[in-house]
TIBAMAR-656019 format. One record per residue: chain; residue number from 1; x, y, z of N, C-alpha, C, O in turn; residue in three letters. Coordinates in Angstrom, 1 decimal. Layout:
! TIBAMAR-656019
(A; NUM; (X; Y; Z); (X; Y; Z); (X; Y; Z); (X; Y; Z); ALA)
...
This chain:
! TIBAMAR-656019
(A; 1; (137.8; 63.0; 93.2); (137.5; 64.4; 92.8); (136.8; 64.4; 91.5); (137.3; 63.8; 90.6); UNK)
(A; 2; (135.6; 65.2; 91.2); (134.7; 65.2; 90.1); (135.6; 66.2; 89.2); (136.3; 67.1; 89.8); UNK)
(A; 3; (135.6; 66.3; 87.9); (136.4; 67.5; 87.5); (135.4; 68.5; 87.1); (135.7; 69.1; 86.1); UNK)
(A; 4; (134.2; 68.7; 87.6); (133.2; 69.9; 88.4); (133.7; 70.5; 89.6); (133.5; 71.7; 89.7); UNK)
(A; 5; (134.5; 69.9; 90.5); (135.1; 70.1; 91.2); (135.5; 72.1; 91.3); (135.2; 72.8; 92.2); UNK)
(A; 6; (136.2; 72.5; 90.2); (136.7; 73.6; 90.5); (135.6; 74.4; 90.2); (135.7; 75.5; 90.7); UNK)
(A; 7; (134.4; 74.2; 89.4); (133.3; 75.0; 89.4); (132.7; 75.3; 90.9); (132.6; 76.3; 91.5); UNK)
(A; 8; (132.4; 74.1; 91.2); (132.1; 74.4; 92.8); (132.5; 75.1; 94.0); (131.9; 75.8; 94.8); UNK)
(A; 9; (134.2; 74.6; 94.0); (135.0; 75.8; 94.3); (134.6; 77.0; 94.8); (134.2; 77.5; 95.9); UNK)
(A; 10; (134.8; 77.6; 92.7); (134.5; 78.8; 92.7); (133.3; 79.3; 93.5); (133.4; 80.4; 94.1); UNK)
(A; 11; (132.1; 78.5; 93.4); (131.2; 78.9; 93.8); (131.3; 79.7; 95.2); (131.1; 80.9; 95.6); UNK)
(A; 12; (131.8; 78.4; 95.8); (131.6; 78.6; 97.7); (132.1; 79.7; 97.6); (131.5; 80.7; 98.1); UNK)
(A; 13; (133.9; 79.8; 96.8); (134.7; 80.7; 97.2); (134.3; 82.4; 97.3); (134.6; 83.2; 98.1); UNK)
(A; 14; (133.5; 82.3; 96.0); (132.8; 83.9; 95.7); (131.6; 84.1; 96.9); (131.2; 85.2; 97.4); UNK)
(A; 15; (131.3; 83.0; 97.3); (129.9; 83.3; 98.3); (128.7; 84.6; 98.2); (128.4; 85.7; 98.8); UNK)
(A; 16; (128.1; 83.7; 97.0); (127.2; 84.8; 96.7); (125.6; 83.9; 96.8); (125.4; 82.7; 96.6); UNK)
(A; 17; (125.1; 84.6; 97.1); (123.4; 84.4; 97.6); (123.0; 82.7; 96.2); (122.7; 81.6; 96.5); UNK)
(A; 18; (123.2; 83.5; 94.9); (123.0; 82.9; 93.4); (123.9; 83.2; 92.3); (124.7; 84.1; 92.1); UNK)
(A; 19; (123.6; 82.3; 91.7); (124.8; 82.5; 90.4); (123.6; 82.5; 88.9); (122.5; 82.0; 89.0); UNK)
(A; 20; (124.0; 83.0; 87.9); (123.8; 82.3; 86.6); (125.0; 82.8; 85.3); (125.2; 83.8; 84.7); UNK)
(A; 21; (125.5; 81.6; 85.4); (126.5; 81.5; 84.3); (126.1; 81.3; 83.2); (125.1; 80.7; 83.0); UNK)
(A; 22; (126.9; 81.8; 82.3); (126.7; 81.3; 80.8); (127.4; 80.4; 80.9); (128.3; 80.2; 81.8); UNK)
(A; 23; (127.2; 79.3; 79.6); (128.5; 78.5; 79.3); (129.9; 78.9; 78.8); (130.8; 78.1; 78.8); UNK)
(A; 24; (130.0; 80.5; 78.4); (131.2; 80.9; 78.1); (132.1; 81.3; 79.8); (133.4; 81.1; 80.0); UNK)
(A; 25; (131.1; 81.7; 80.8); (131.6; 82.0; 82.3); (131.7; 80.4; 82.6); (132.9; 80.3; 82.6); UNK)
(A; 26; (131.4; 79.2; 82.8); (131.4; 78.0; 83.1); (132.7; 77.6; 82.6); (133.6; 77.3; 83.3); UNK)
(A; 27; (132.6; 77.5; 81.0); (134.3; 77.0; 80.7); (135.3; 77.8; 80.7); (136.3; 77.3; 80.2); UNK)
(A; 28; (135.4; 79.0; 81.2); (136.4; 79.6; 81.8); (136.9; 79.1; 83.1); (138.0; 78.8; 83.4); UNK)
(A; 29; (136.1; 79.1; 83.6); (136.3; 78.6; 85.0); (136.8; 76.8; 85.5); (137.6; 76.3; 86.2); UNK)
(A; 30; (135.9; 76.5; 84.6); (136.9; 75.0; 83.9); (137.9; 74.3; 83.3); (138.3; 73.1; 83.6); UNK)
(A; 31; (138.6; 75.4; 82.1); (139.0; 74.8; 81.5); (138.8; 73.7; 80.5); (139.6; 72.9; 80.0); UNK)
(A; 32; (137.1; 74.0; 80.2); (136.6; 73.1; 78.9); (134.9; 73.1; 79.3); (134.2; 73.5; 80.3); UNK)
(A; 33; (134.5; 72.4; 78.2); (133.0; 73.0; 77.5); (132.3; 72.0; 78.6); (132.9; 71.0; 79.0); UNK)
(A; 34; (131.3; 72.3; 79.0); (130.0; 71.3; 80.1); (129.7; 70.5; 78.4); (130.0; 70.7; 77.3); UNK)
(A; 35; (129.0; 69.6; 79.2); (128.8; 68.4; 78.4); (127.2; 67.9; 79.1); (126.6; 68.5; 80.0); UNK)
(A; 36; (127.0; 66.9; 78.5); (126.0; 66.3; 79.1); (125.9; 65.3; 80.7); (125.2; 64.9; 81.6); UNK)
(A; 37; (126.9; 65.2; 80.3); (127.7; 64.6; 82.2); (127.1; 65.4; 83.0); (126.2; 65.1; 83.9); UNK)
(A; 38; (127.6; 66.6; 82.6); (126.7; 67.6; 83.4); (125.3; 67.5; 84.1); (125.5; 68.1; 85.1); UNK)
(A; 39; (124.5; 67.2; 84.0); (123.3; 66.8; 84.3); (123.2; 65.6; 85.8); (122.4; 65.4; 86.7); UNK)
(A; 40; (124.8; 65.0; 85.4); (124.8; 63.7; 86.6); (125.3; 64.5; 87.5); (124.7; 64.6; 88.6); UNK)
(A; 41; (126.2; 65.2; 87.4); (127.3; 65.5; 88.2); (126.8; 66.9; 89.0); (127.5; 67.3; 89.9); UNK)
(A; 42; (125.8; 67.5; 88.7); (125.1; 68.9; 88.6); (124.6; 68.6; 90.4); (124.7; 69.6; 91.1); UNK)
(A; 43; (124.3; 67.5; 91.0); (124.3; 67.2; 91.8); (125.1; 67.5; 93.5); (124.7; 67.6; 94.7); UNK)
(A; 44; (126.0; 67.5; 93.0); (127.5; 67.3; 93.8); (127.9; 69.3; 94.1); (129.0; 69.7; 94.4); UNK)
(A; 45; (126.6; 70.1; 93.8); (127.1; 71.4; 94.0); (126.0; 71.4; 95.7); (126.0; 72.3; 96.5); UNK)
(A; 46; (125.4; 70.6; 95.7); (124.6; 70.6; 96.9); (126.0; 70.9; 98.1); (126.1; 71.8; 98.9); UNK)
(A; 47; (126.7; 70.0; 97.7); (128.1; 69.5; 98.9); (128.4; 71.2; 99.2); (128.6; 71.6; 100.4); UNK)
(A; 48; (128.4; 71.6; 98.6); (128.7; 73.3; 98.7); (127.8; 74.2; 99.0); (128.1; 75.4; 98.8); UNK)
(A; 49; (126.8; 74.0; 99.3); (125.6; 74.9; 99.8); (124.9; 75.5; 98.4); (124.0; 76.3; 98.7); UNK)
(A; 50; (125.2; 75.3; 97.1); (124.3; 75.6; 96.4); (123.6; 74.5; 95.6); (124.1; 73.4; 95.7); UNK)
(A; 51; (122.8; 74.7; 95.0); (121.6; 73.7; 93.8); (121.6; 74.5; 92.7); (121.4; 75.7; 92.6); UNK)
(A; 52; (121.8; 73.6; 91.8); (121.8; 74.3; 90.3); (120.6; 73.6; 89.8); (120.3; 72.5; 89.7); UNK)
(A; 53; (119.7; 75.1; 89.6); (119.0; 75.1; 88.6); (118.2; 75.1; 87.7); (118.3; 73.9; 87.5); UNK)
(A; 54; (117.2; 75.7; 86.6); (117.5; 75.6; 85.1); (118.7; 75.6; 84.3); (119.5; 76.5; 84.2); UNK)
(A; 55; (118.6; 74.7; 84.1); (120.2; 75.2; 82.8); (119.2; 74.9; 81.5); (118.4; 74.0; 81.3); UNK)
(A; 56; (119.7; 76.0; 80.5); (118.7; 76.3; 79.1); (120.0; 76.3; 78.5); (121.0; 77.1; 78.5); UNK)
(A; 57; (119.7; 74.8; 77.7); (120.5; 74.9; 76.2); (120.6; 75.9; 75.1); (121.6; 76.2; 74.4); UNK)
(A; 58; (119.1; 76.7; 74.8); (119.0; 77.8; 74.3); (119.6; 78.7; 74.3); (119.9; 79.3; 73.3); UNK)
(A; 59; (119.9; 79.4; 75.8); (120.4; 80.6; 76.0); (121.4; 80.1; 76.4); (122.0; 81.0; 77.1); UNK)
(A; 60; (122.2; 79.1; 76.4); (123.5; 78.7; 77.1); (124.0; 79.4; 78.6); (125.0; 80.0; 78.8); UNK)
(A; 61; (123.1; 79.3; 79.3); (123.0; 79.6; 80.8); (122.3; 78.8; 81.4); (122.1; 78.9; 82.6); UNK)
């Protein structure tokens, strides 16, 4: 189990068309800050019917 895991989750669970989180909606849902891992693991949301994205370090979304 990736511990992305419960982000994904959420995803399916809400079943919404798209998402865009901030990083403050992301580590709530986590229980801790995305990191650069992020980027490998960003992958594994496919398994759930969605693809992430841009993600912008600037805007923290």
């Amino acid at each position: 189990m990736s511990k992305y895991e419960p982000l994904w989750k959420y995803l399916k669970e809400n079943n919404k068309d798209s998402y865009k989180l901030s990083y403050e909606e992301i580590k709530k849902i986590l229980g801790f800050d995305i990191d650069h891992s992020f980027l490998k693991y960003k992958k594994e949301s496919e398994e759930y019917g969605y693809k992430v994205g841009k993600i912008s370090m600037k805007e923290k979304k």
